[in-house]
N, CA, C and O atoms as a Tripos MOL2 file, in Angstrom:
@<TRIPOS>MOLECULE
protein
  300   299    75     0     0
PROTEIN
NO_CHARGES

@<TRIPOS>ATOM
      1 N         -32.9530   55.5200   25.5250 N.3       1 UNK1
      2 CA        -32.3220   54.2250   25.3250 C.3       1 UNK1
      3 C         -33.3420   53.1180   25.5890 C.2       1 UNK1
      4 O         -34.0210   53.1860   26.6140 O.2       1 UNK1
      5 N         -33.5220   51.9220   24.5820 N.am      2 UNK2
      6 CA        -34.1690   50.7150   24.5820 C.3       2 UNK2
      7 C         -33.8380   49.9520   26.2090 C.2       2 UNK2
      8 O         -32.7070   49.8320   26.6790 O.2       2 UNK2
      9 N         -35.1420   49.4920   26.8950 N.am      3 UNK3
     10 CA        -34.3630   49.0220   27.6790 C.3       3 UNK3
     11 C         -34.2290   47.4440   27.1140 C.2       3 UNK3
     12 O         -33.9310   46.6320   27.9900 O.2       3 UNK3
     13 N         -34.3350   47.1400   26.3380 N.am      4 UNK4
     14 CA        -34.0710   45.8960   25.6420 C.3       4 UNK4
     15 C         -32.7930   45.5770   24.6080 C.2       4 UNK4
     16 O         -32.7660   45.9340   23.4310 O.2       4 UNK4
     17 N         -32.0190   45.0300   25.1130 N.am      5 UNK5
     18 CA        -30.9640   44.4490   23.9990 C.3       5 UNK5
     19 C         -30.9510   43.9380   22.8160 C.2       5 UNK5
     20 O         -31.1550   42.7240   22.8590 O.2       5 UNK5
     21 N         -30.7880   44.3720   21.7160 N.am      6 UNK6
     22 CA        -31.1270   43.5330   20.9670 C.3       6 UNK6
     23 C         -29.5370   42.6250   20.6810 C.2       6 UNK6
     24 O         -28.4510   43.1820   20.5220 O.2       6 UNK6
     25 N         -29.7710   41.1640   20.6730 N.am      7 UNK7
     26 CA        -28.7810   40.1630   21.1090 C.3       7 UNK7
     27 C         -28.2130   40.2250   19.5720 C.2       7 UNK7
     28 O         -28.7600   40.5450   18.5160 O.2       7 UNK7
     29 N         -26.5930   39.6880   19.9580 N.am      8 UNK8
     30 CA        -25.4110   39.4910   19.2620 C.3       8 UNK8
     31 C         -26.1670   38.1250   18.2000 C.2       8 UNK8
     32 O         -26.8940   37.1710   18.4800 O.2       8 UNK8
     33 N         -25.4070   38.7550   16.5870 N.am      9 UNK9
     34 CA        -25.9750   37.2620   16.0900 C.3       9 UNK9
     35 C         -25.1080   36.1290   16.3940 C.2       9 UNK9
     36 O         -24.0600   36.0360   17.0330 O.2       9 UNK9
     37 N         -25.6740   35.4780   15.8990 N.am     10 UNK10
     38 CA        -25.2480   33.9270   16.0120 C.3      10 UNK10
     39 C         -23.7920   33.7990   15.1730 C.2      10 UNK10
     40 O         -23.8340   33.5560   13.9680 O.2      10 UNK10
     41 N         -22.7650   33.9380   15.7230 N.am     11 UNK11
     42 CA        -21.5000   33.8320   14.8020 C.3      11 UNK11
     43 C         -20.5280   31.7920   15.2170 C.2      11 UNK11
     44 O         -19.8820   31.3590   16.1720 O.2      11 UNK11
     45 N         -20.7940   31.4410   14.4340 N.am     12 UNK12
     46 CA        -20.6410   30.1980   14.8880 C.3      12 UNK12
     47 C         -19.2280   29.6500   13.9240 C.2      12 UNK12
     48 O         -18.9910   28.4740   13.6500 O.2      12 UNK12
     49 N         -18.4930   30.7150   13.5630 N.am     13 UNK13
     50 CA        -17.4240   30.4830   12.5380 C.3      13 UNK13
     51 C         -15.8880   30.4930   13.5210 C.2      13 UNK13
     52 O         -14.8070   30.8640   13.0640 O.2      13 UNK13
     53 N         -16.0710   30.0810   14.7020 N.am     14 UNK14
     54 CA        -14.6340   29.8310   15.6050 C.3      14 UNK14
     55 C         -15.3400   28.5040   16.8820 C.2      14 UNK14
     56 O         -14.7960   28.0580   17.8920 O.2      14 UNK14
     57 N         -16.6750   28.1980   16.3050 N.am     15 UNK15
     58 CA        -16.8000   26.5560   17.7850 C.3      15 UNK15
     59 C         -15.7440   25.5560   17.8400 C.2      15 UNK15
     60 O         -15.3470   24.8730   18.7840 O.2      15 UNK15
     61 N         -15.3120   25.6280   16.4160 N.am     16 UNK16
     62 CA        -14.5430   23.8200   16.4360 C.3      16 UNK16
     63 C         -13.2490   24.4640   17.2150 C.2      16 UNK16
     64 O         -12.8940   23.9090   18.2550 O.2      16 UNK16
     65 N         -12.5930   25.5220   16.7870 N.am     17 UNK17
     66 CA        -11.6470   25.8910   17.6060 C.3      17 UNK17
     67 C         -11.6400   26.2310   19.0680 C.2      17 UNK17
     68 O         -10.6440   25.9450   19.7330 O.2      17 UNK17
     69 N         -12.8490   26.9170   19.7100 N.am     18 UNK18
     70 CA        -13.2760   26.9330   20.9810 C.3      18 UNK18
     71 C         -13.4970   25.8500   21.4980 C.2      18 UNK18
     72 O         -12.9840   25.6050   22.5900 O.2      18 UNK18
     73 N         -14.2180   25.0210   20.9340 N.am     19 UNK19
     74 CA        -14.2100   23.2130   21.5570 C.3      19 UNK19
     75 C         -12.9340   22.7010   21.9380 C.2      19 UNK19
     76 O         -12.6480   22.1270   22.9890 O.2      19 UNK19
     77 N         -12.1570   22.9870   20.9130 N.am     20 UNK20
     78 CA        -10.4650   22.2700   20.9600 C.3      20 UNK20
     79 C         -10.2470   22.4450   21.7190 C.2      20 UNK20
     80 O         -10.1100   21.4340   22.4090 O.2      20 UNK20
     81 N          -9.9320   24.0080   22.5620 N.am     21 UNK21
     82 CA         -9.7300   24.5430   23.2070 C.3      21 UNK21
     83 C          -9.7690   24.1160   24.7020 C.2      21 UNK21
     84 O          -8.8560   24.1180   25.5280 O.2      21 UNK21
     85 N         -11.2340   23.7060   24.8430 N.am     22 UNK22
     86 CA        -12.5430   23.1310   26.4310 C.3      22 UNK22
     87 C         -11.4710   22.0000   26.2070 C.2      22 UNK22
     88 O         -10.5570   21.7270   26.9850 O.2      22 UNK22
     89 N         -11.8010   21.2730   24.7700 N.am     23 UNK23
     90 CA        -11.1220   19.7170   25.0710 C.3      23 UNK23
     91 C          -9.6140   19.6750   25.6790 C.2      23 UNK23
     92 O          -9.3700   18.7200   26.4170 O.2      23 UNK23
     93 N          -8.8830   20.3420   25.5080 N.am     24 UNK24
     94 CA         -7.6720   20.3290   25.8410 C.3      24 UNK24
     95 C          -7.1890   20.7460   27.2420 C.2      24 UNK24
     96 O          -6.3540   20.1740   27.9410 O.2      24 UNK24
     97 N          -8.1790   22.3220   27.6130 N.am     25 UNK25
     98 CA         -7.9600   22.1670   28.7780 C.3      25 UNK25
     99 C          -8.5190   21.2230   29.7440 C.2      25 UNK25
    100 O          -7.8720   21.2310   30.7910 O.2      25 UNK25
    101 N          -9.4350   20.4710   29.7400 N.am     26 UNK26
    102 CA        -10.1380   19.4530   30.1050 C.3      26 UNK26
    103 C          -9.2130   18.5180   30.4760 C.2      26 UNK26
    104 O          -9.1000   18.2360   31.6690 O.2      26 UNK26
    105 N          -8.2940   17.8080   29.3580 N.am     27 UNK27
    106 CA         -7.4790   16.7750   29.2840 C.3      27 UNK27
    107 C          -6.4020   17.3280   30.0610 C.2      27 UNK27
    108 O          -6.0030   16.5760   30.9490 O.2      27 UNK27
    109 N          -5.7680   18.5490   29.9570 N.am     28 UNK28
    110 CA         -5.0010   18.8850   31.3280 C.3      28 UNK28
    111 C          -5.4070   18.6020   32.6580 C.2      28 UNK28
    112 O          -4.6980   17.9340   33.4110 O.2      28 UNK28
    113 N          -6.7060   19.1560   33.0530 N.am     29 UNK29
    114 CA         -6.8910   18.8630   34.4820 C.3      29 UNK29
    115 C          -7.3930   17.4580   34.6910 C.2      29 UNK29
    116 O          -7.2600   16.9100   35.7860 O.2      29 UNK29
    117 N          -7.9940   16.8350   33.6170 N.am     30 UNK30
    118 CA         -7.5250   15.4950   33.7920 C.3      30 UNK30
    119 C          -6.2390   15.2140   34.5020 C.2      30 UNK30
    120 O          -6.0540   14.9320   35.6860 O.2      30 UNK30
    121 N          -5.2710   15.3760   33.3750 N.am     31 UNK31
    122 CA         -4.1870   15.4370   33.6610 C.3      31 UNK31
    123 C          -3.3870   15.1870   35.7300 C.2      31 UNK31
    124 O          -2.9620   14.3120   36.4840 O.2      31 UNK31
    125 N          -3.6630   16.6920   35.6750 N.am     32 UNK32
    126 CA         -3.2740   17.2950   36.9120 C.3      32 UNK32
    127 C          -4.2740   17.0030   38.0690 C.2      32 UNK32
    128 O          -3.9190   17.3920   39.1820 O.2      32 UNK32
    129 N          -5.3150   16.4560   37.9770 N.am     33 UNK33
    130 CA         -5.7280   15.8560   38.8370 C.3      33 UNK33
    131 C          -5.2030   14.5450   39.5160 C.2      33 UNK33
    132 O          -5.0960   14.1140   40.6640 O.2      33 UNK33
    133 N          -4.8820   14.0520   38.0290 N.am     34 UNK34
    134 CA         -4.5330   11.9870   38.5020 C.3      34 UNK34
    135 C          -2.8870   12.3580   39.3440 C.2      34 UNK34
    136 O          -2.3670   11.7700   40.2920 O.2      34 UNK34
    137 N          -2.3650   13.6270   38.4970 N.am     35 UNK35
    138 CA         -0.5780   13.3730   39.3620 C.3      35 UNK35
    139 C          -1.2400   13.9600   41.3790 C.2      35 UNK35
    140 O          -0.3910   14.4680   42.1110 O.2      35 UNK35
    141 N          -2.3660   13.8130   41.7930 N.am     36 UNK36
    142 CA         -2.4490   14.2470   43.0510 C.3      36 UNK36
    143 C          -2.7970   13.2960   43.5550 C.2      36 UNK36
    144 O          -2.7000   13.0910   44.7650 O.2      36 UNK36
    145 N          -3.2660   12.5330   42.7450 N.am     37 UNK37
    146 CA         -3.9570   10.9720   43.7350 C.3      37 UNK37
    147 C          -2.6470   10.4780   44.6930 C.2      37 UNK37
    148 O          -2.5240    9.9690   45.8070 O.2      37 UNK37
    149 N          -1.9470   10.8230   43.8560 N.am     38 UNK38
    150 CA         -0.5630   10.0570   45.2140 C.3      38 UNK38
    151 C          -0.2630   10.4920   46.4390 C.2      38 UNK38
    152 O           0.5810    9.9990   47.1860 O.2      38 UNK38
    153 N          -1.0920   11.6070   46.6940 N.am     39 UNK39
    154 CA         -0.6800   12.4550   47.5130 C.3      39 UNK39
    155 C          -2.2890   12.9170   48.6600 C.2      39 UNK39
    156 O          -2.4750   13.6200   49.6540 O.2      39 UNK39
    157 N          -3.1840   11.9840   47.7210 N.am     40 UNK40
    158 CA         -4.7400   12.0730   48.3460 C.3      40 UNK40
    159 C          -5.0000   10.9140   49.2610 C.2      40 UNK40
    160 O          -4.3780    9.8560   49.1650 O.2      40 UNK40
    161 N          -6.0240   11.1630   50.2350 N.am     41 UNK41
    162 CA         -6.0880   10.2990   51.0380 C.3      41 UNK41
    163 C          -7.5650    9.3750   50.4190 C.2      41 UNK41
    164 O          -7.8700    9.6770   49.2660 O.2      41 UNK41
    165 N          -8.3340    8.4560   51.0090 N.am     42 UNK42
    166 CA         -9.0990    7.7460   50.2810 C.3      42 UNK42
    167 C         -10.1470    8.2860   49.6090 C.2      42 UNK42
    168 O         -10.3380    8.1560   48.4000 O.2      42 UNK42
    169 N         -10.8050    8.8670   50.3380 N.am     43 UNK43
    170 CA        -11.8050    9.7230   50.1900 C.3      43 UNK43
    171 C         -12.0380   10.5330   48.9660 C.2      43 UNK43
    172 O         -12.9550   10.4580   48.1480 O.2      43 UNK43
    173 N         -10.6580   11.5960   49.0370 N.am     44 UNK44
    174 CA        -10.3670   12.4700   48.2480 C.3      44 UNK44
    175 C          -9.6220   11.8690   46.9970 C.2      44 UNK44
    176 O          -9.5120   12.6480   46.0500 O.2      44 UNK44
    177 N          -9.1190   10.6700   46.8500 N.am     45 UNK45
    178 CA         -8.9550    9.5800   45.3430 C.3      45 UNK45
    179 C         -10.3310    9.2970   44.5400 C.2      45 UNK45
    180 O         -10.5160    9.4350   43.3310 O.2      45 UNK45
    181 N         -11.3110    8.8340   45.5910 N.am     46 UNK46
    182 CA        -12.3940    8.5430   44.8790 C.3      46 UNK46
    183 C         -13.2450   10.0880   44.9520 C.2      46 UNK46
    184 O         -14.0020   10.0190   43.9830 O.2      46 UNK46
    185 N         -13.3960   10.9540   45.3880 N.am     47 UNK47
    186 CA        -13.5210   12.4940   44.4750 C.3      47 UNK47
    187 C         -13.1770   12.4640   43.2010 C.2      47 UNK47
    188 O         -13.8630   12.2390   42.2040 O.2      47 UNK47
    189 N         -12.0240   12.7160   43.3240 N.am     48 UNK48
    190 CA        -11.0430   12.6940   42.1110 C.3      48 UNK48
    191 C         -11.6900   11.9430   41.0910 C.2      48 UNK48
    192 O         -12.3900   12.3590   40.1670 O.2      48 UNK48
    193 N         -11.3140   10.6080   41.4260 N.am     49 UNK49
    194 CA        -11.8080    9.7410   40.0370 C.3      49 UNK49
    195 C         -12.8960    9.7240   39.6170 C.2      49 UNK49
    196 O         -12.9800    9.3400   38.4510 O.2      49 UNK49
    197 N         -14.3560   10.1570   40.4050 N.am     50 UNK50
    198 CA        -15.2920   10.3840   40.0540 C.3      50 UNK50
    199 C         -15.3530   11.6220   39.3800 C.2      50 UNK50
    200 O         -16.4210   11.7640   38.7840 O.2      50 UNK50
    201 N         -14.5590   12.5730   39.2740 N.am     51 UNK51
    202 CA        -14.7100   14.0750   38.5210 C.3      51 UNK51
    203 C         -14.2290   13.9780   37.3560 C.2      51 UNK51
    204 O         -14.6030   14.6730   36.4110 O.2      51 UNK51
    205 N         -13.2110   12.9700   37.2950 N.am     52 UNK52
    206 CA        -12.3910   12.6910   36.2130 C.3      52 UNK52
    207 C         -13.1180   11.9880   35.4690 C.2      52 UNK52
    208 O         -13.4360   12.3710   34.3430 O.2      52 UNK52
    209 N         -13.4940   10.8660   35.9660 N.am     53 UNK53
    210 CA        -14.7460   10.0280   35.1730 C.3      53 UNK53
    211 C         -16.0020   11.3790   34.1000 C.2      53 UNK53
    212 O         -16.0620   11.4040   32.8710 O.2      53 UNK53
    213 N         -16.6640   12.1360   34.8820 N.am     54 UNK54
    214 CA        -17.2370   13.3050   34.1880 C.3      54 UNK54
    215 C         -16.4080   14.0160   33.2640 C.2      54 UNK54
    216 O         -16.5660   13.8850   32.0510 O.2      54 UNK54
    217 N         -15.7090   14.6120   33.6620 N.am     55 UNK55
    218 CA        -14.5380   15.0150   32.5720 C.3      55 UNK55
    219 C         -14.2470   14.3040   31.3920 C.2      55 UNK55
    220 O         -14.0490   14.9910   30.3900 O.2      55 UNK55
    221 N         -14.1590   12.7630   31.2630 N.am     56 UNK56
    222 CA        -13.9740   12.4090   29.9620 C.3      56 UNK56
    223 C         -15.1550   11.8220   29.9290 C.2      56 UNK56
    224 O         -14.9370   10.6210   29.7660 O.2      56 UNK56
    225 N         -16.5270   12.0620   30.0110 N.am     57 UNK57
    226 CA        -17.5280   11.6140   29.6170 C.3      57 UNK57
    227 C         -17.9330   12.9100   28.5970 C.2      57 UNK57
    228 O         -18.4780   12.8110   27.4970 O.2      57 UNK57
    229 N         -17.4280   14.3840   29.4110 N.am     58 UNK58
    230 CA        -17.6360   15.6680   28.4930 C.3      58 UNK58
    231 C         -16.8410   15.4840   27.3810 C.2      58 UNK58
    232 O         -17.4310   15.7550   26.3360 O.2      58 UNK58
    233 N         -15.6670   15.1060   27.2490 N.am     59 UNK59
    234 CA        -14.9010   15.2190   26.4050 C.3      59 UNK59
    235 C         -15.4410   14.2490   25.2480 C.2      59 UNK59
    236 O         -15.6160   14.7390   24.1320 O.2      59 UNK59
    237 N         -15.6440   13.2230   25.4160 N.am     60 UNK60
    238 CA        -16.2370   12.4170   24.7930 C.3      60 UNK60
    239 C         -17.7370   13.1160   23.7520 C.2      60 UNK60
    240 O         -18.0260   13.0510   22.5570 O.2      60 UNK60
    241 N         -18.2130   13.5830   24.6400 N.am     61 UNK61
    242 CA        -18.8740   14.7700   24.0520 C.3      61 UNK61
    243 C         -18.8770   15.1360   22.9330 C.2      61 UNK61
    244 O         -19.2830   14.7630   21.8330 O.2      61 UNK61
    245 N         -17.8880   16.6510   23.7750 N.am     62 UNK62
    246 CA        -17.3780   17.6730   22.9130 C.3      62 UNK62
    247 C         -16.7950   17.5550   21.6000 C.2      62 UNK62
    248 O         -16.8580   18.3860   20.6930 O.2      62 UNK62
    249 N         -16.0410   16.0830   21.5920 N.am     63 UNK63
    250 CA        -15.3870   15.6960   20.4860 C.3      63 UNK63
    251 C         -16.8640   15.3580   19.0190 C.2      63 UNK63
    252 O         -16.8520   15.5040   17.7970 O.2      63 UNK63
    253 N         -17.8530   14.9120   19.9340 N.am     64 UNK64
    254 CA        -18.9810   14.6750   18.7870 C.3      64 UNK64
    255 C         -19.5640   15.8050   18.3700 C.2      64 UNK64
    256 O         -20.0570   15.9050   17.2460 O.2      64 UNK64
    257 N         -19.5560   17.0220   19.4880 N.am     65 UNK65
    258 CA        -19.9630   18.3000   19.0170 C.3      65 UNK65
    259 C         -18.6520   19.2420   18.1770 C.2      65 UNK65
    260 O         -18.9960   20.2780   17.6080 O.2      65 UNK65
    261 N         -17.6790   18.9650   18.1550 N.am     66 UNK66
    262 CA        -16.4290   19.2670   17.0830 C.3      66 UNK66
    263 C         -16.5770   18.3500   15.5740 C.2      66 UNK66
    264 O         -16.3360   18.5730   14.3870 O.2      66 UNK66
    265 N         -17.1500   17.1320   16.4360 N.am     67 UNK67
    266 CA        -17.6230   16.6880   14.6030 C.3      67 UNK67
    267 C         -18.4200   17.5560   13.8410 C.2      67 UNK67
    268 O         -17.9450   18.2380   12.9330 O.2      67 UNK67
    269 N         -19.7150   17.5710   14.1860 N.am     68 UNK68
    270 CA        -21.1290   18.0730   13.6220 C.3      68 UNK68
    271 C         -20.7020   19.1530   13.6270 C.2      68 UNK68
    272 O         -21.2690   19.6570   12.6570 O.2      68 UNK68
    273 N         -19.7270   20.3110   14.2890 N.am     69 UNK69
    274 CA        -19.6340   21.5830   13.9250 C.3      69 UNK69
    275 C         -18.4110   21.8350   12.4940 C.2      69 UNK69
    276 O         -18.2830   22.8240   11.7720 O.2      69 UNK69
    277 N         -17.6220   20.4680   12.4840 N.am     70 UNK70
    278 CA        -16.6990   20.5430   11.2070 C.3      70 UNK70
    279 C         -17.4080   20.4920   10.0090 C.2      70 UNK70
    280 O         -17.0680   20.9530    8.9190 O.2      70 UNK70
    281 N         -18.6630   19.7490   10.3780 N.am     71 UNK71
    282 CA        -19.1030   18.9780    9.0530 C.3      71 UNK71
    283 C         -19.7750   20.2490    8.4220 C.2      71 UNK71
    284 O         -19.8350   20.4810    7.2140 O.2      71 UNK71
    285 N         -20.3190   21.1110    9.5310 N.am     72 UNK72
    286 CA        -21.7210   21.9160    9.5170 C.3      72 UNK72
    287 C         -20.7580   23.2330    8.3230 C.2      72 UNK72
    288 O         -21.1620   23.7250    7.2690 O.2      72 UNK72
    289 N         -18.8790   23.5430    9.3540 N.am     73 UNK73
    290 CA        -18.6600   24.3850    8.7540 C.3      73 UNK73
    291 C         -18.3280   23.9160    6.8220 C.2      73 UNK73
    292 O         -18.3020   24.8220    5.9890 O.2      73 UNK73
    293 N         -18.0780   22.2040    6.3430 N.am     74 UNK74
    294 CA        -17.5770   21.9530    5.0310 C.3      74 UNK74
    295 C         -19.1190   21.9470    4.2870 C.2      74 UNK74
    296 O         -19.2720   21.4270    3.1820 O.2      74 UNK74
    297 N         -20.5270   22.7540    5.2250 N.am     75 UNK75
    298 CA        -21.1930   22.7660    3.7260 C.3      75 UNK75
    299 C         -21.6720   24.1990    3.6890 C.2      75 UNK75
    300 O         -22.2520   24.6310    2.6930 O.2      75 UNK75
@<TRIPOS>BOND
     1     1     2 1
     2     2     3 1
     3     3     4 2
     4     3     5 am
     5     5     6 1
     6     6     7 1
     7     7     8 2
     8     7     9 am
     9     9    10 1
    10    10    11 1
    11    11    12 2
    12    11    13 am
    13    13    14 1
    14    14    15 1
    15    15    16 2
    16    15    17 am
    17    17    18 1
    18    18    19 1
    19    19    20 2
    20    19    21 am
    21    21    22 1
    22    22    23 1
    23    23    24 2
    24    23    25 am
    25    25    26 1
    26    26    27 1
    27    27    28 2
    28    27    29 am
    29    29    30 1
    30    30    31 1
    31    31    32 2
    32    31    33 am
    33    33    34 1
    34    34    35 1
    35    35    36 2
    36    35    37 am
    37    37    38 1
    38    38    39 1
    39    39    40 2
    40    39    41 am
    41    41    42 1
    42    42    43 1
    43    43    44 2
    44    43    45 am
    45    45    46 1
    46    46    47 1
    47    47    48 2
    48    47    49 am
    49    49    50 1
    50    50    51 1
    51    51    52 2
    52    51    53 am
    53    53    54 1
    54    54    55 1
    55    55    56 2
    56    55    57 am
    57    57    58 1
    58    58    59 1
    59    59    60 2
    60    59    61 am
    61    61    62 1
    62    62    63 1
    63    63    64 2
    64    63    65 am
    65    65    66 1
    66    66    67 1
    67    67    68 2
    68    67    69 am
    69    69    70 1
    70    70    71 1
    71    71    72 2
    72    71    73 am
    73    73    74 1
    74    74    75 1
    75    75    76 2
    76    75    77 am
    77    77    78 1
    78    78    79 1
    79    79    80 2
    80    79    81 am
    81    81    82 1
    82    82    83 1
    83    83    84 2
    84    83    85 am
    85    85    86 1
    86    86    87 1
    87    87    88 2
    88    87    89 am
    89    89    90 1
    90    90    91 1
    91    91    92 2
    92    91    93 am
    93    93    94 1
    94    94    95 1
    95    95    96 2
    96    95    97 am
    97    97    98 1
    98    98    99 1
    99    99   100 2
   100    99   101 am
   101   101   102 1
   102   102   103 1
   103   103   104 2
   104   103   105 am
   105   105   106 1
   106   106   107 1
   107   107   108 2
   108   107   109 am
   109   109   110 1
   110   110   111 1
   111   111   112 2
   112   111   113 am
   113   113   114 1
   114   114   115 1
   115   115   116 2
   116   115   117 am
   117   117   118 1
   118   118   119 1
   119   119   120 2
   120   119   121 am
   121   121   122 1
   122   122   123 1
   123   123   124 2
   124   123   125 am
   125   125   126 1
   126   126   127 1
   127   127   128 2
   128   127   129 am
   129   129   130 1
   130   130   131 1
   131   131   132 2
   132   131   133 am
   133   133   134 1
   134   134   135 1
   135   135   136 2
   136   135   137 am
   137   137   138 1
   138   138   139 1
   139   139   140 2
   140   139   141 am
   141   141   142 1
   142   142   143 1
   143   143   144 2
   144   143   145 am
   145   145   146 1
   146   146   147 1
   147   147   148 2
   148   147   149 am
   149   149   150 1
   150   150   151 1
   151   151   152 2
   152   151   153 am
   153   153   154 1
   154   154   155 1
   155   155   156 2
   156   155   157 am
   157   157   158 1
   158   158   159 1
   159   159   160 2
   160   159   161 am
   161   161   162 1
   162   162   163 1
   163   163   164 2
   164   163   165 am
   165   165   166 1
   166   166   167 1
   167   167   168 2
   168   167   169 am
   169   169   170 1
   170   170   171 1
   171   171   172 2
   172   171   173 am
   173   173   174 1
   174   174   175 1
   175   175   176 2
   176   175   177 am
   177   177   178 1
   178   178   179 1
   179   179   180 2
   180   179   181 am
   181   181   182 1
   182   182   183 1
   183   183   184 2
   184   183   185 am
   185   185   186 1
   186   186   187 1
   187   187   188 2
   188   187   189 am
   189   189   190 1
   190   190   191 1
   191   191   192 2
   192   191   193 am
   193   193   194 1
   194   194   195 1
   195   195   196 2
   196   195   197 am
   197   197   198 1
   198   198   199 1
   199   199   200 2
   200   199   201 am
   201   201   202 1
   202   202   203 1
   203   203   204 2
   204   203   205 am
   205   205   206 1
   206   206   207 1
   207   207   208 2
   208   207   209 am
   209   209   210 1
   210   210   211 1
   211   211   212 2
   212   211   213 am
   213   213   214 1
   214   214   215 1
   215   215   216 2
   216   215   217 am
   217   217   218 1
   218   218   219 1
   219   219   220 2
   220   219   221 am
   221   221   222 1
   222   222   223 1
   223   223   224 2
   224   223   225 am
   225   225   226 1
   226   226   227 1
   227   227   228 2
   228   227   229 am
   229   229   230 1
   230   230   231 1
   231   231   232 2
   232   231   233 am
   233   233   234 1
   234   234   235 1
   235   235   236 2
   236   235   237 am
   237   237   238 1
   238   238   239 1
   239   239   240 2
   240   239   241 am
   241   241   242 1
   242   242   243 1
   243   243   244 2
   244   243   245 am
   245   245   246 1
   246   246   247 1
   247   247   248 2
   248   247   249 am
   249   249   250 1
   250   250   251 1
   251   251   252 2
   252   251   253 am
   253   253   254 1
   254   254   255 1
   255   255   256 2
   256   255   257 am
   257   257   258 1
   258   258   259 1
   259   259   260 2
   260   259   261 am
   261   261   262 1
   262   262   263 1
   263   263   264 2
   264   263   265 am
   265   265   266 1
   266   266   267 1
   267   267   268 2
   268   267   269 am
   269   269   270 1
   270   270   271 1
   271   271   272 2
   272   271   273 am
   273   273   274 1
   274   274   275 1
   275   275   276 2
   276   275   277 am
   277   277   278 1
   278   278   279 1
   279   279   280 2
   280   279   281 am
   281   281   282 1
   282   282   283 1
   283   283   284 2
   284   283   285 am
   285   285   286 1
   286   286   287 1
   287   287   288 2
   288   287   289 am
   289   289   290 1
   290   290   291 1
   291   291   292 2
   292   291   293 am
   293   293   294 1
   294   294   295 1
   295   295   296 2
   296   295   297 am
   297   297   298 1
   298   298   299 1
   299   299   300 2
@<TRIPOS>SUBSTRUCTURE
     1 UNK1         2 RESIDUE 1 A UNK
     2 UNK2         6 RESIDUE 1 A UNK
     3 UNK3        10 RESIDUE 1 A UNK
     4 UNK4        14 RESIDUE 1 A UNK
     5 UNK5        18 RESIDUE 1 A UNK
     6 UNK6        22 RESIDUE 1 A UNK
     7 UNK7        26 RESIDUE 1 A UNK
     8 UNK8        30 RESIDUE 1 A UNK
     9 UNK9        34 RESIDUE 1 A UNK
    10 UNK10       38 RESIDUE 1 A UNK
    11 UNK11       42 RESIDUE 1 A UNK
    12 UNK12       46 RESIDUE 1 A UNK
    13 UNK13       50 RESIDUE 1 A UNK
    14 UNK14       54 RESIDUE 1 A UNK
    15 UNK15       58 RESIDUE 1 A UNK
    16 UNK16       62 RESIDUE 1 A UNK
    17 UNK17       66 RESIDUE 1 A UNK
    18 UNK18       70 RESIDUE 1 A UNK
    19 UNK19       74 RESIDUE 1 A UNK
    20 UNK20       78 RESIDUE 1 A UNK
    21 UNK21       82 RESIDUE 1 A UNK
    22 UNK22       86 RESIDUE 1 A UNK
    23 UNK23       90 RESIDUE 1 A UNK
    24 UNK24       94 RESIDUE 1 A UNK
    25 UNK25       98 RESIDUE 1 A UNK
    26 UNK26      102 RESIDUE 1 A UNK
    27 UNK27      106 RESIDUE 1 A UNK
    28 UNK28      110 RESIDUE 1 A UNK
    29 UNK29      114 RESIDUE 1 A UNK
    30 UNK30      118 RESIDUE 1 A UNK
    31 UNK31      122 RESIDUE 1 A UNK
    32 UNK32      126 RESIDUE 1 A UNK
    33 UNK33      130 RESIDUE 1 A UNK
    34 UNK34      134 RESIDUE 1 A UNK
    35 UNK35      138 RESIDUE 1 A UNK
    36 UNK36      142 RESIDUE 1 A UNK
    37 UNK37      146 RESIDUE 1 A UNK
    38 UNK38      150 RESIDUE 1 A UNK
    39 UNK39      154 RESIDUE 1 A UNK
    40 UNK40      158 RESIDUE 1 A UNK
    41 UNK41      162 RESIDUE 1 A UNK
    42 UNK42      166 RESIDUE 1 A UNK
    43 UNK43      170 RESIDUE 1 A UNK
    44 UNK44      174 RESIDUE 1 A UNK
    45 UNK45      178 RESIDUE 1 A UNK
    46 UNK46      182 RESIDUE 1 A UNK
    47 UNK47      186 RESIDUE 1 A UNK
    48 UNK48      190 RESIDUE 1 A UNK
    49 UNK49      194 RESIDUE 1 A UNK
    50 UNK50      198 RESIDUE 1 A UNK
    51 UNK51      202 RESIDUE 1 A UNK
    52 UNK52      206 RESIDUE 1 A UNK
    53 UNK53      210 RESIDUE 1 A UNK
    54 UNK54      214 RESIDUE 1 A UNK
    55 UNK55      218 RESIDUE 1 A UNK
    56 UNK56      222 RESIDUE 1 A UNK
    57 UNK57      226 RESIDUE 1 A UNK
    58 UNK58      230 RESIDUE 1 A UNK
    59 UNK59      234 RESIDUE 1 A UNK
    60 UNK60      238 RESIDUE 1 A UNK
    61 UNK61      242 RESIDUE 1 A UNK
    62 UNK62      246 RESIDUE 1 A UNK
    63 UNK63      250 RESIDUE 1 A UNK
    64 UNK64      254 RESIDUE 1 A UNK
    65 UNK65      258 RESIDUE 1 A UNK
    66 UNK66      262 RESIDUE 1 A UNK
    67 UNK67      266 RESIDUE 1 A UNK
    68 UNK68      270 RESIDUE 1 A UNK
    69 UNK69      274 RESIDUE 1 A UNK
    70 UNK70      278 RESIDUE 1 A UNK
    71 UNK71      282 RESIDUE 1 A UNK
    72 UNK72      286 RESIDUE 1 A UNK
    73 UNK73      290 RESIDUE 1 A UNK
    74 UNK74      294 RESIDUE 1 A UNK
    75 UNK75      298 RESIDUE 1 A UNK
């Protein structure tokens, strides 16, 4: 036996749907993060909003990498 792998190809015909996917669960824990702030003390609000802040900076993202992968799959 090779001790070398030879690697999986490049199948890139399910990203936009796997992106959807990140994006959505993303926007949940968005979500489910902000319903805890009521229940967080100061500290742990500004955690929060700072993670959340990252979170839709990814999303923001991801959504441009769901473009370029729609466009990539209509040619």
């Amino acid at each position: 036996m090779s001790k070398y792998h030879k690697p999986n190809p490049d199948d890139r015909s399910d990203n936009v749907e796997k992106l959807q996917a990140i994006v959505h669960n993303t926007l949940e824990n968005i979500e489910a993060a902000e319903e805890t702030l009521a229940f967080s003390g100061q500290e742990e609000k500004a955690k929060i909003q700072a993670k959340n802040k990252r979170r839709k900076e990814a999303v923001e993202g991801l959504r441009e990498e769901i473009k370029d992968e729609a466009s990539d799959r209509k040619q």
